[in-house]
C-alpha positions in Angstrom: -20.6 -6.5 0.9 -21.1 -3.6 -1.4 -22.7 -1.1 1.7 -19.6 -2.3 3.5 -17.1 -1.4 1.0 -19.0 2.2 0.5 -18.9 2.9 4.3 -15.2 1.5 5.1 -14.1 4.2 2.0 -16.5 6.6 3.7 -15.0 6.6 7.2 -11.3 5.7 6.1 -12.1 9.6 3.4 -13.4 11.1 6.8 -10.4 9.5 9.2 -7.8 10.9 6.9 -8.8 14.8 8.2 -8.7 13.9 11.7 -6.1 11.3 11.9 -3.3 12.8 14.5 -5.4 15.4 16.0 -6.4 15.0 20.1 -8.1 11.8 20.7 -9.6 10.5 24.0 -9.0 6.6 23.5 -5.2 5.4 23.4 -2.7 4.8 20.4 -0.2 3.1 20.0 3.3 4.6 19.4 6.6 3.2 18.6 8.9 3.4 21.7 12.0 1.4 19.9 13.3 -0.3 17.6 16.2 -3.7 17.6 18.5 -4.1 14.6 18.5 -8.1 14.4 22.0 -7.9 13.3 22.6 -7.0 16.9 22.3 -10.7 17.4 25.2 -11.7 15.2 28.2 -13.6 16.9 31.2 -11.2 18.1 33.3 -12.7 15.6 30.9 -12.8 12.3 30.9 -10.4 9.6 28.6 -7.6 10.3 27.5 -7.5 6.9 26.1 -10.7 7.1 22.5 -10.5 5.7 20.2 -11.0 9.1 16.4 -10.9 9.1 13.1 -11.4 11.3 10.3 -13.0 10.2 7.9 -14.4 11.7 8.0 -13.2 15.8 6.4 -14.2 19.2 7.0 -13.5 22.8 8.0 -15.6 25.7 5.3 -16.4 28.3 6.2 -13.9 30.6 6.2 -11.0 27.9 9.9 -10.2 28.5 11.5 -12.5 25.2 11.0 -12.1 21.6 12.1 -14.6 19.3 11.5 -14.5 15.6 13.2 -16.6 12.5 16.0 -15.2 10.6 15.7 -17.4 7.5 18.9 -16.2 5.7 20.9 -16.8 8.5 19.3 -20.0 9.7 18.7 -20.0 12.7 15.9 -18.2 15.5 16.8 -14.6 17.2 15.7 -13.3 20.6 15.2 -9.8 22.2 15.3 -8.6 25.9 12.5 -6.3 25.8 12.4 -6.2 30.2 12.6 -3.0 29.3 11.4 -2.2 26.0 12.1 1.0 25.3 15.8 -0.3 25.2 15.6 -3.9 23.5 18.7 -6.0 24.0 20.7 -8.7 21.8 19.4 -12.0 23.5 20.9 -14.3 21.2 21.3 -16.6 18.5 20.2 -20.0 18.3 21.7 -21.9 14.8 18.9 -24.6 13.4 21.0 -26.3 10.4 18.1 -25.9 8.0 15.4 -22.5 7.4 13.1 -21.5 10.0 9.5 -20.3 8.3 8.0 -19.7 11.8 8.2 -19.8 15.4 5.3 -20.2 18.2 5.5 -19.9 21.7 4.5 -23.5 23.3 5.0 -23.4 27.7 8.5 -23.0 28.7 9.1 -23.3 25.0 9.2 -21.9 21.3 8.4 -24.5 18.4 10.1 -23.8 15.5 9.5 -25.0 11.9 12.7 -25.5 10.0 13.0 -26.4 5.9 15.5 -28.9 5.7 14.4 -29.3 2.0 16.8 -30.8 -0.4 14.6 -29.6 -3.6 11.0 -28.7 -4.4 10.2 -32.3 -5.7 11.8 -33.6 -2.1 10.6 -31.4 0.4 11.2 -32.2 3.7 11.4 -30.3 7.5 10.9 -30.4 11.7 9.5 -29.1 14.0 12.3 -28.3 16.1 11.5 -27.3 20.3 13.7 -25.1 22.1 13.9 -24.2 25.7 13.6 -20.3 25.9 15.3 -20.1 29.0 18.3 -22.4 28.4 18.5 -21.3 24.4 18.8 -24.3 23.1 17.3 -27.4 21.0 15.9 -29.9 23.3 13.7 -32.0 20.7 13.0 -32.6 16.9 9.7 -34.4 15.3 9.9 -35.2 11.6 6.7 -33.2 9.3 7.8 -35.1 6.3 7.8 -32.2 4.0 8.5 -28.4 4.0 6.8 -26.5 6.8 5.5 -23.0 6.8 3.4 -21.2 9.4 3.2 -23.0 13.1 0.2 -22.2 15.4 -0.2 -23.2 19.7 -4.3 -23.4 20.7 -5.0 -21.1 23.2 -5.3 -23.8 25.8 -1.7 -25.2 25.0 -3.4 -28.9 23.8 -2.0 -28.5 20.2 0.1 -27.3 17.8 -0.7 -27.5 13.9 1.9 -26.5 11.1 1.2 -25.8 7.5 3.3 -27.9 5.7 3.1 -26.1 2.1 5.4 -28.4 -0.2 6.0 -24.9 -2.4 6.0 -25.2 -5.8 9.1 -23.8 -8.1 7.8 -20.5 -9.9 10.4 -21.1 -12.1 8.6 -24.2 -13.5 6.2 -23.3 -16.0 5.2 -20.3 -14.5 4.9 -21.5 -11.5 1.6 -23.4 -12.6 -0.3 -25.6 -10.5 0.0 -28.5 -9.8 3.3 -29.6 -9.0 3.9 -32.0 -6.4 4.2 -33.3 -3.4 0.8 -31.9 -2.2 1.3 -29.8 0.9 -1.5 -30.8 3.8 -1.5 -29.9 7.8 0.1 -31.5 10.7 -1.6 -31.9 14.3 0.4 -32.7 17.9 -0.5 -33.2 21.2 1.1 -31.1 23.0 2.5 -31.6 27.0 4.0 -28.5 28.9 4.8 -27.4 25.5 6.4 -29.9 24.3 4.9 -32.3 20.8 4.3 -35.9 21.2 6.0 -36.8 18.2 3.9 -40.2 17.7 1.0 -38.0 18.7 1.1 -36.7 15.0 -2.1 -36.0 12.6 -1.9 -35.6 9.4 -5.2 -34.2 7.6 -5.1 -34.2 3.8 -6.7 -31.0 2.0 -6.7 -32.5 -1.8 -10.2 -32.1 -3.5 -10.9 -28.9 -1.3 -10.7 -26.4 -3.8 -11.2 -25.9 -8.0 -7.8 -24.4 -8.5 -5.2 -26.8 -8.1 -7.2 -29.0 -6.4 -4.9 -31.5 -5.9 -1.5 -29.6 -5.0 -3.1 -28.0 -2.0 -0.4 -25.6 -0.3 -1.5 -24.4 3.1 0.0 -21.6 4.3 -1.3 -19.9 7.6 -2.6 -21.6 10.2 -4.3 -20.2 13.8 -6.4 -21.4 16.5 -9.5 -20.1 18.0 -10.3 -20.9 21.5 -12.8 -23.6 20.8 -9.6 -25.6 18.7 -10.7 -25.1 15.6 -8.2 -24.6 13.1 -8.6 -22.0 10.2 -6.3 -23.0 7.0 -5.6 -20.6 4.2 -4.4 -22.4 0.8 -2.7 -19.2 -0.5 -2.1 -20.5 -4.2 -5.8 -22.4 -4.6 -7.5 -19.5 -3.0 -9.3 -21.2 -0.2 -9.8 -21.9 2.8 -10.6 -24.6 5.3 -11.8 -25.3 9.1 -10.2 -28.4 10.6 -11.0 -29.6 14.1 -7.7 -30.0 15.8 -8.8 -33.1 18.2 -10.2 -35.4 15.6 -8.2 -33.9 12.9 -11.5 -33.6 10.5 -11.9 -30.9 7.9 -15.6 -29.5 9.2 -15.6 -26.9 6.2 -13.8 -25.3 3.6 -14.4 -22.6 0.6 -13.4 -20.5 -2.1 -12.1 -17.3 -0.8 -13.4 -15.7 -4.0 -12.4 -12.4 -5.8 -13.2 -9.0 -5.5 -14.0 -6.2 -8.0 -11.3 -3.3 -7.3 -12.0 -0.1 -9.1 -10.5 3.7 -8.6 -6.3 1.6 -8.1 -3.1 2.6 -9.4 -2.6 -1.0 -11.7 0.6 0.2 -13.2 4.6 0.3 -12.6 5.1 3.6 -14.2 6.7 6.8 -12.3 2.9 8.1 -11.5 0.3 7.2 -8.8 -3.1 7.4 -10.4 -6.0 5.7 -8.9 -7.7 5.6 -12.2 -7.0 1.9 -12.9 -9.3 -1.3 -12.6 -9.4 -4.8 -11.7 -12.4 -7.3 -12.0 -12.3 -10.3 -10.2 -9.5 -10.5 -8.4 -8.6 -13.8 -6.8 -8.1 -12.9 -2.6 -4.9 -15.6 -1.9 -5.0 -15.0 1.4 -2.0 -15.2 3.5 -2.0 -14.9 7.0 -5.0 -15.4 8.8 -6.0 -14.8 12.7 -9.6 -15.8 14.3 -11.5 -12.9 16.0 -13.4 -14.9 18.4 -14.3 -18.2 18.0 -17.2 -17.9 14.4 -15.0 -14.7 12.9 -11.8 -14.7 11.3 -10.0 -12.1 9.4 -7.1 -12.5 6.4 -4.8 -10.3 4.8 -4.8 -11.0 1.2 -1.4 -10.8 -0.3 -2.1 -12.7 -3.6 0.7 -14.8 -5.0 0.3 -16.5 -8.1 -2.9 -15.2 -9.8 -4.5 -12.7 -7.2 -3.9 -10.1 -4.7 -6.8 -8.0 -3.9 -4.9 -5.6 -2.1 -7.3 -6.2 0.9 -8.5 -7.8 3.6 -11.6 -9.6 4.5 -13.5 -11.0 7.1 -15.2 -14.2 7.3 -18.0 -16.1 9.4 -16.6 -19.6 10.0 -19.3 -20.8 7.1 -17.6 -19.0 4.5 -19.9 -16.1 4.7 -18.0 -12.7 3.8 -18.8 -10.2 6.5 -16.5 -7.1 5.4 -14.3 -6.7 2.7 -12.2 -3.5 2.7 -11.6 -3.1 -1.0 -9.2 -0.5 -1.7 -10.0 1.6 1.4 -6.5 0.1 3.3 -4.3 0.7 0.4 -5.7 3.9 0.5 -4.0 5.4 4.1 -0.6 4.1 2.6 -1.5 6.6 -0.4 -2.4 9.5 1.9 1.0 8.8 4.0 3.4 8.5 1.4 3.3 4.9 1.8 2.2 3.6 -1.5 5.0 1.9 -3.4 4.0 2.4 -7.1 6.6 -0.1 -8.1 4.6 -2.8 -7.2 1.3 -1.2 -8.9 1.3 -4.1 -11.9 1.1 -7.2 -9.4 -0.3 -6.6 -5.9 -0.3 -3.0 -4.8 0.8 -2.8 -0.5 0.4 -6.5 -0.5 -1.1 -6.9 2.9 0.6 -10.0 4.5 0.8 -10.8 8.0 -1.5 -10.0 10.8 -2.1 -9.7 14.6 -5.6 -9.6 16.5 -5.6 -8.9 20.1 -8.0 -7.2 22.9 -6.3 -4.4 25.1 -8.6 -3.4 27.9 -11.5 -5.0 26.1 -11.1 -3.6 23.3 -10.1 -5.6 20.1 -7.7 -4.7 17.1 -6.6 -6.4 14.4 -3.2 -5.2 12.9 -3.1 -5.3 9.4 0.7 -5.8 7.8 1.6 -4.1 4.6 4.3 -5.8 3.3 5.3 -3.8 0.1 3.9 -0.4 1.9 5.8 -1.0 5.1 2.7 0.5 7.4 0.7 -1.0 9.4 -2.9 -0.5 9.8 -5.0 -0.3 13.1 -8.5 -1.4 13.2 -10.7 -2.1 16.1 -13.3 -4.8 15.6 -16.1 -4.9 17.5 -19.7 -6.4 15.9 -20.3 -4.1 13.0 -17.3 -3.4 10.1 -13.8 -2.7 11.3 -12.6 0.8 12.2 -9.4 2.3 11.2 -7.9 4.2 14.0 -3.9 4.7 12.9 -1.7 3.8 10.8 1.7 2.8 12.3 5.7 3.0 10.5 7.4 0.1 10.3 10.7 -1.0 9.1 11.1 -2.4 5.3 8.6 -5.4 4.6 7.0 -6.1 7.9 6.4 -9.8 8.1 5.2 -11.0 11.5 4.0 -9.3 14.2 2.7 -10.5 18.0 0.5 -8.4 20.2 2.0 -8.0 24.4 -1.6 -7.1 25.4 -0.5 -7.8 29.3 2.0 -4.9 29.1 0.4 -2.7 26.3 2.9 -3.8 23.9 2.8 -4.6 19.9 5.9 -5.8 18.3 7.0 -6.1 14.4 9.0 -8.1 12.7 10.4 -6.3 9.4 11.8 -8.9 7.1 14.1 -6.7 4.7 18.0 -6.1 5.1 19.6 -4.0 2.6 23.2 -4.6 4.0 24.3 -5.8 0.6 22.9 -2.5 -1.0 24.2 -0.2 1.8 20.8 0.1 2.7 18.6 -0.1 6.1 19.1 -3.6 8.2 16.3 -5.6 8.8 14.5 -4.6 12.8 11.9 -5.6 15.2 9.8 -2.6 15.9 8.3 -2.0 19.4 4.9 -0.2 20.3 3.5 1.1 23.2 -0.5 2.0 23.8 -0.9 4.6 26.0 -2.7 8.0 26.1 -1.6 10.7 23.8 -1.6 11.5 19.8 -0.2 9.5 17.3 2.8 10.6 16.8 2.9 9.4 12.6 2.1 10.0 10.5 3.5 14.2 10.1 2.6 14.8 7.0 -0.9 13.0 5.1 -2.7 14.1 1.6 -6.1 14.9 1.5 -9.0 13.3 -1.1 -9.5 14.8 -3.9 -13.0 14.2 -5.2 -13.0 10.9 -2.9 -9.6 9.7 -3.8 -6.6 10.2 -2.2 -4.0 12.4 -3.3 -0.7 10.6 -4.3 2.9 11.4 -3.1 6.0 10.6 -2.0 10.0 11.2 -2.3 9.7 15.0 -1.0 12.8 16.4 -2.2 12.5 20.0 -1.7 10.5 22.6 0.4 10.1 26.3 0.4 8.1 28.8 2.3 5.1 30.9 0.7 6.2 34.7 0.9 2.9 35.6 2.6 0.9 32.7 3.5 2.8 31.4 7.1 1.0 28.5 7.0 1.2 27.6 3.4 4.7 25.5 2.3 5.8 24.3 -1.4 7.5 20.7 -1.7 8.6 18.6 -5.3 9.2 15.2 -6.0 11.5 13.7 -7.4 12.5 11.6 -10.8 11.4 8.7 -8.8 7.6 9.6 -10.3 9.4 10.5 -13.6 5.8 10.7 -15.2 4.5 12.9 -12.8 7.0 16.0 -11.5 4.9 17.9 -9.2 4.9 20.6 -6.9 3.0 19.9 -3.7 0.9 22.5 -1.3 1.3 21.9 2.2 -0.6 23.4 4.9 1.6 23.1 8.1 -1.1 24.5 10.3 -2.3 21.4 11.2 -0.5 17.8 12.8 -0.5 16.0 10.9 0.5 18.5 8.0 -1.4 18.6 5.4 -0.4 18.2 1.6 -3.8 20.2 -0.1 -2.8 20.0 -3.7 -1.1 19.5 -6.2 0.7 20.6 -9.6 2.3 18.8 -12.7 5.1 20.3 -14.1 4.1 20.3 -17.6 5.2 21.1 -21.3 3.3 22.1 -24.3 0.6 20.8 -21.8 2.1 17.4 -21.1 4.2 16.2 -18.0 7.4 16.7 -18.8 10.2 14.5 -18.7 13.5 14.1 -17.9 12.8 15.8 -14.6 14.9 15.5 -11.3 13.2 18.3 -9.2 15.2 18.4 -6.0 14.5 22.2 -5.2 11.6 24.6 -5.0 11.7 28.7 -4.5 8.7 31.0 -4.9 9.1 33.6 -7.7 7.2 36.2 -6.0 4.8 36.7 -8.5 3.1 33.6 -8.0 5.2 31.1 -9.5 8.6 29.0 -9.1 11.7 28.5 -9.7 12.9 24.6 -9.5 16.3 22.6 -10.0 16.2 19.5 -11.7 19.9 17.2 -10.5 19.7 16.2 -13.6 22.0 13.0 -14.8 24.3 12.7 -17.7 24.5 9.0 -17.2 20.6 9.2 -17.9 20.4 12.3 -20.6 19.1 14.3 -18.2 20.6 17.3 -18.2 21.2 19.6 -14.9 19.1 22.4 -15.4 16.5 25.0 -13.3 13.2 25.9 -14.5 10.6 28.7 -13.9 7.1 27.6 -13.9 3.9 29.3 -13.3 1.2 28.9 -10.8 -0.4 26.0 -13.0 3.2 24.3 -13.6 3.3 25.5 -16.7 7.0 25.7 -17.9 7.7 29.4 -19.0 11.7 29.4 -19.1 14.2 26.5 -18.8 18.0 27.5 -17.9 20.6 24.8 -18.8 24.0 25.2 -17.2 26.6 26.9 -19.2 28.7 24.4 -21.2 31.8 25.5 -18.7 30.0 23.7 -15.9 27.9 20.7 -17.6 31.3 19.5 -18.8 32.8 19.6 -15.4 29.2 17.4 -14.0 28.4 14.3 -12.7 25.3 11.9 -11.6 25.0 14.4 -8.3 24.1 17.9 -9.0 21.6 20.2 -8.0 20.1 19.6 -4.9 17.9 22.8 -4.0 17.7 26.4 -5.0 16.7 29.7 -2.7 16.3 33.0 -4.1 18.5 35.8 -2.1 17.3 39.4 -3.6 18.4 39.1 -7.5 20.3 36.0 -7.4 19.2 32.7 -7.3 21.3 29.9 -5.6 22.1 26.7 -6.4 23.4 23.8 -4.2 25.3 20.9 -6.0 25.2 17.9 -4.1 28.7 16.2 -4.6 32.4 17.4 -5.6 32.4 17.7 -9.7 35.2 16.8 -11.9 37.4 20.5 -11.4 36.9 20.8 -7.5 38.9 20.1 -5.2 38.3 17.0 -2.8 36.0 18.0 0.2 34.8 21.4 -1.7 31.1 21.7 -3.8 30.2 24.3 -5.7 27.1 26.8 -4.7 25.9 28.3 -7.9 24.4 31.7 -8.6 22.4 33.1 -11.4 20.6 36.0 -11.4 17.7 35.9 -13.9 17.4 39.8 -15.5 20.9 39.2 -16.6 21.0 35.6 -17.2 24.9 35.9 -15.4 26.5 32.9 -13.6 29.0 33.1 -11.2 30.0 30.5 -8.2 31.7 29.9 -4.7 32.8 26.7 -3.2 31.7 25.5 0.1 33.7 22.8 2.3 31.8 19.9 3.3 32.9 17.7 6.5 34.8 14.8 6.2 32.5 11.6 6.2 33.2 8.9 8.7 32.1 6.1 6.4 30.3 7.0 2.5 29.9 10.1 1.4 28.7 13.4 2.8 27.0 15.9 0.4 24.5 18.9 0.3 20.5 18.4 -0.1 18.9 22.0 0.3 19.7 25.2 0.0 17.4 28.3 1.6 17.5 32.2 2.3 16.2 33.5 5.4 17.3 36.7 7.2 20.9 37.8 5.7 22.3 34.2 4.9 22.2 30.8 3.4 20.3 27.9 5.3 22.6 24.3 4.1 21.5 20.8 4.4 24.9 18.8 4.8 23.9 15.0 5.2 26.0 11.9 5.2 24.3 8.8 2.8 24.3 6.5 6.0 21.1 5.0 7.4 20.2 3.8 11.0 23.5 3.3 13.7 25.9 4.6 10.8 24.2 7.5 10.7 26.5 10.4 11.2 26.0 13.7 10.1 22.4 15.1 9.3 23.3 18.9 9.9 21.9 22.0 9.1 24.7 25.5 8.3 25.4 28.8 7.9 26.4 30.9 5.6 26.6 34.6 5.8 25.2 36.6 2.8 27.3 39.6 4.2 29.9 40.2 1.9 29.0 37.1 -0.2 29.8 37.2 -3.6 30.1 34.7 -6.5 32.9 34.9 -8.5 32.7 34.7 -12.4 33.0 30.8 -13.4 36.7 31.5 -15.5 38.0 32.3 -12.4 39.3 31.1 -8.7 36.1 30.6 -6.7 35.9 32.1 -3.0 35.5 29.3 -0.6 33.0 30.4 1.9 32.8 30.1 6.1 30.2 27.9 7.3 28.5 28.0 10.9 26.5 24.9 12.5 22.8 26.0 13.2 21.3 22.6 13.8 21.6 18.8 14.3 19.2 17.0 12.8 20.5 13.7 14.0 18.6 14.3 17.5 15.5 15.1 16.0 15.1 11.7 13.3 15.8 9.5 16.2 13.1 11.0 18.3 10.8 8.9 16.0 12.7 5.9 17.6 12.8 3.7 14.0 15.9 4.2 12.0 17.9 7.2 11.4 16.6 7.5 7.4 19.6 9.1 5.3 17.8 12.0 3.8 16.8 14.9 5.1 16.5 16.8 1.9 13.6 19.5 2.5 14.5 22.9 4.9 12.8 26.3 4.7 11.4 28.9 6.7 7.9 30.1 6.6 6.3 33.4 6.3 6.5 33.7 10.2 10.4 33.0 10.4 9.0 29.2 11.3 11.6 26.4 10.6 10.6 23.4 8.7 12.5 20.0 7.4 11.1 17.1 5.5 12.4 13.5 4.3 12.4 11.7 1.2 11.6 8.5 1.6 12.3 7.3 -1.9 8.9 6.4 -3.4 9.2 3.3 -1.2 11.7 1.9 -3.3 14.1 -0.6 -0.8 12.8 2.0 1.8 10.4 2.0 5.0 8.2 4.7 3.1 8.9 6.7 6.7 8.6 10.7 5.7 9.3 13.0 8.4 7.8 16.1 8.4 8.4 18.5 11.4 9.1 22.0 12.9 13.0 22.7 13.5 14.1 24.4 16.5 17.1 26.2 15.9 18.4 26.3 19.4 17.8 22.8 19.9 15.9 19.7 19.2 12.2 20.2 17.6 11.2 17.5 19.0 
């Protein structure tokens, strides 16, 4: 298991240099994307919280249906054509579906119907795909979870996992009912009721041995069914026709070293964990001896991995840290979840495409999907694939070289991204994500995320300078990017740092060379927070030489949103503030200027366009070629996504008035939609575009922040911009 581990961090270190570039073999690429609230009646609220769960596809490859748990009830897409998925209903259960499986003509749904932990109860409800609508019911007798359909359409099996209540006394084991598996024969897709088996899994395992609570079930071909107890960390083979157990096992613990393990505004993969319970979660047979699970952990595990077994319990691979580690060299780790489970990998998918077999590996905190193709010797990761927030489910359309997800998330309530079913194609090409990756550093990746900022090295054309922002308030950092290759490439790194220690209170949104080889950053600073808006010169090492606080006349005039980048135009530096402060007038910002050898401020005010719905604010701020390169961007995400636009501003002419005074209000030309060029990446429009900057060359360049992957899809888009058109 060791030589495994040591060559799956091997090739996943020697992947990360080569992921994106020409490759013979096809990738898969995501050609949509379906907003489930698209399935919401005319007449409901369309901020009515909507979700998909877990997803599968009609027989003839044309349906998707998945659960939407909050709103109780199953969902379907018209993917006929799936590069432009249509609403294709809703179907209301009276009780919580956990998961759906195709059966015939028909979907089998299992719906909680629970009245309280201690009285679970739930049924497997059938509906008729075509007619889209509930044509029978068989009681489980307690709370289902995953449902599974053998290959051969004989049976159908559901986990009934009786949950426990985490709220009761720390959610310790046991606490009853004990959960077990169900068993029906199954007729043109439809359960015998009377047909039912009930196979008891008490006494399987040494933790919690009698509360089992199963939670994934699948078939392999031969009708074996493979069990995972999430909770007691085990797992079990039952034969579906007699309804036996033929074997079960610990799914054991793993020693993780080189991991972020804690919640704390830095990724450093310096941490430790030693023997860390698996708790699988979803699990998918290979072929009929091998099966592979993603394990999330739950209530005393999560190795942040996943494994695969022989049917006798025998470990065969274990990844370790090496798939957490693409999330970290995409952006994609989400360090908020470092102290419990890391990415949590949840669901899967395995499936052959032209013989050849993948299994698709579901981060559910890191919102990425991992590629693998398993053949006889240890899995290999070919790509790693965007998704939307929390990807739960996921079904493979191997017939028309399509994989689906289902994203579970929807942020409605927070004015955040709705919850969507993401569609993939294979087909020849490049992957088209990830655009930007970090590259090892001594064998370990390089951590980053929220890119707020970019700037262009005055002689290097290929060479690029990004920050982060205070969502890694223990690590501010300026970023090297070589954008010479695709995926871009983010080399290396500096802490900002302060009588040699990071220092804090740091919101760097903006990044401009000095010309003598180091920078000069704005931090938004927050006065809700004590931080105070300020700009800082650095040197090459991120050493702070100078900070620069705003005069008292404009601090006392600030709110939460201030600087948001900063250019330097000859002498002067300027400064963009984000949103209106307390003495301008509505629709109007200010864009500062200092000019360093005379310490002098002065201003002008710039009009922003009127937002259709939230507010629209600056992000960046660049000089190239006689004027002022502007980031305008609405705070909208997906369909309300508005105005993501790039402007003008001559520096002919241009000059800032003294602070005492009436500011100028300056003229403002459009160079650029953005809008065109983040829905090229057909997910959903992400609300900011915060990094824009020219290179040595005069070539264009914009970058998102994708928050840390904080409530977020962890998406970064890194790209070339066009300026008489689309880059794209």
């Amino acid at each position: 298991m060791q030589r495994s581990l040591l060559k799956a961090l091997l090739a996943s270190s020697a992947l990360a240099a080569t992921v994106g570039f020409a490759q013979a073999e096809p990738v898969f690429n995501r050609i949509a994307s379906f907003p489930v609230a698209s399935n919401l009646p005319a007449d409901a609220d369309p901020a009515t919280v909507t979700s998909s769960e877990i997803i599968t596809v009609s027989q003839d490859g044309n349906t998707l249906v998945y659960s939407d748990s909050p709103a109780g009830g199953i969902g379907m897409v018209d993917i006929t054509d799936p590069k432009a998925p249509k609403a294709g209903g809703f179907i209301n259960l009276s009780g919580e579906p956990t998961s759906v499986a195709i059966a015939g003509p028909d979907v089998l749904v299992g719906v909680n119907t629970s009245e309280s932990f201690t009285n679970p109860s739930g049924r497997l409800a059938v509906i008729d795909v075509a007619e889209k609508k509930e044509i029978a019911s068989c009681d489980l007798g307690g709370q289902p979870d995953s449902v599974a359909v053998s290959k051969d359409g004989q049976f159908a099996a559901v986990a009934i996992e009786n949950e426990r209540d985490e709220d009761l006394n720390d959610g310790a084991l046991p606490q009853m009912p004990a959960g077990y598996v169900t068993i029906f024969n199954l007729k043109d897709g439809a359960p015998d009721c009377a047909s039912m088996k009930k196979v008891e899994l008490t006494g399987l395992s040494d933790i919690g041995g009698d509360d089992p609570e199963p939670e994934f079930v699948d078939f392999n071909s031969a009708n074996e069914i493979v069990v995972t107890l999430q909770e007691n960390n085990a797992l079990a083979i039952i034969d579906a026709a007699s309804g036996k157990v033929t074997n079960h096992f610990s799914a054991g613990t793993v020693d993780l070293q080189n991991i972020d393990t804690d919640d704390n505004g830095e990724i450093a993969l310096t941490g430790s964990q030693e023997a860390r319970k698996r708790e699988p979660d979803a699990v998918q047979w290979i072929d009929d001896d091998r099966f592979i699970t993603a394990n999330e952990g739950d209530y005393e595990g999560g190795s942040r991995s996943f494994t695969v077994w022989d049917k006798d319990g025998t470990v065969l691979y274990e990844s370790g840290p090496s798939f957490e580690y693409e999330l970290v060299r995409a952006g994609h780790y989400p360090d908020k979840r470092s102290d419990a489970k890391g990415i949590e990998p949840e669901g899967l998918e395995v499936a052959s495409f032209d013989g050849t077999t993948y299994a698709f590996v579901l981060s559910e905190r890191g919102s990425a999907v991992g590629v693998y193709k398993i053949g006889e010797g240890d899995p290999e990761f070919t790509q790693l694939l965007p998704s939307g927030i929390a990807p739960e489910g996921a079904v493979a359309i191997p017939s028309r070289n399509l994989f689906v997800t289902a994203n579970e998330e929807d942020l409605v309530e927070d004015g955040g991204a709705r919850s969507h079913v993401m569609i993939y194609e294979r087909a020849e090409g490049t992957p088209a994500y990830p655009t930007i990756v970090s590259v090892d550093q001594n064998g370990i990746p390089l951590g980053w995320g929220a890119l707020s900022g970019l700037a262009g090295d005055p002689q290097d054309a290929a060479k690029l300078y990004s920050v982060s922002d205070s969502f890694y308030k223990n690590q501010p950092r300026i970023f090297t990017i070589d954008a010479s290759s695709m995926p871009a490439r983010i080399t290396g790194a500096v802490t900002i740092t302060e009588n040699g220690e990071p220092m804090q209170k740091l919101d760097l949104e903006g990044v401009t060379p000095d010309g003598e080889g180091g920078f000069w950053l704005a931090s938004e600073g927050n006065p809700e927070k004590e931080i105070p808006h300020r700009i800082l010169h650095v040197n090459s090492d991120g050493a702070v030489q100078k900070v620069v606080d705003l005069p008292k006349e404009l601090s006392d005039q600030s709110t939460r949103f201030g600087a948001e980048g900063i250019t330097m135009a000859g002498d002067t530096l300027w400064i963009a503030i984000q949103r209106e402060w307390k003495d301008d007038p509505k629709g109007e910002v200010k864009l500062l200027a200092y000019k360093p050898a005379s310490k002098e401020w002065g201003a002008v005010r710039y009009p922003l366009d009127k937002a259709e719905k939230g507010w629209v604010g600056l992000s960046e701020i660049t000089a190239h070629d006689g004027a002022l390169y502007i980031i305008e961007r609405d705070n909208q995400i997906g369909e309300a996504a508005k105005e993501k636009k790039l402007y003008k501003v001559s520096l002919d002419g241009l000059t800032p008035a003294p602070l005492s005074g009436d500011l100028p209000l300056v003229e403002k030309t459009e160079a650029h939609d953005f809008l065109p060029d983040l829905q090229a990446y057909n997910g959903f429009v992400v609300d900011k575009i915060e990094g824009f900057t020219f290179a040595a060359d005069g070539t264009a360049y914009a970058v998102t922040d994708n928050d840390g992957v904080d409530d977020s899809s962890g998406e970064t888009f890194f790209f070339k911009v066009n300026l008489g058109g689309s880059a794209m």
